[in-house]
N, C-alpha and C positions, 0 to 999 in steps of 0.2 A: 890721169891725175885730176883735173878738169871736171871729167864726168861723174866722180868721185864726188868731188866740192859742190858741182850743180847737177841734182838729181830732182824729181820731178817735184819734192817737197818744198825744195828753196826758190823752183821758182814759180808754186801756187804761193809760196809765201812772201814774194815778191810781189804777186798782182793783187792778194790781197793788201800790202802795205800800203801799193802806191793807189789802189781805190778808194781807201780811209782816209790816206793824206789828203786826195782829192775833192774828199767829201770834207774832211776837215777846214783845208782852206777856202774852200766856198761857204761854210757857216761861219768861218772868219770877218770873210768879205758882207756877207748878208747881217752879219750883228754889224759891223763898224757902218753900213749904208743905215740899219736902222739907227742904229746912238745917233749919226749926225741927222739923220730925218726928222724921230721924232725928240731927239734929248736939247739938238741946236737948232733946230726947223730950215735948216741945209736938204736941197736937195738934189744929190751928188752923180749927177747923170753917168760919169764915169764907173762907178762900183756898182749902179744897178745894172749898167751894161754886161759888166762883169758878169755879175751874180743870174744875168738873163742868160748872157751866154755859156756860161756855167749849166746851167738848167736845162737847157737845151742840148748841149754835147753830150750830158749825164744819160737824158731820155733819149734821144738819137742812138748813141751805143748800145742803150738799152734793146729796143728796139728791131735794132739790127742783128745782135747777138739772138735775141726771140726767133726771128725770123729765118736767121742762116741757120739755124741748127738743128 
């Protein structure tokens, strides 16, 4: 029943979602670090951290995925 419901389409359609989302909340995170940068002249050590290590875990997996396969 199961294997039925999750066959190999739902869950490339799963890694695709949650790669977009991930992508999405990091340009989230990277536009509200720039508005308060340069819109309020804030400079929000918390969000760039974010968005750094954002950046880094994105290219890391990257990376590794290149490599291992």
């Amino acid at each position: 029943m199961i294997a039925k419901l999750m066959d190999e389409r739902a869950i490339l359609h799963r890694y695709k979602s949650t790669s977009h989302a991930g992508v999405a909340c990091a340009l989230m995170v990277v536009g509200t670090f720039a508005y308060q940068y340069y819109g309020k002249g804030v400079f929000r050590i918390d969000l760039a951290v974010i968005a750094l290590a954002t950046a880094v875990i994105k290219v890391g997996f990257l990376l590794w995925y290149r490599f291992r396969d």
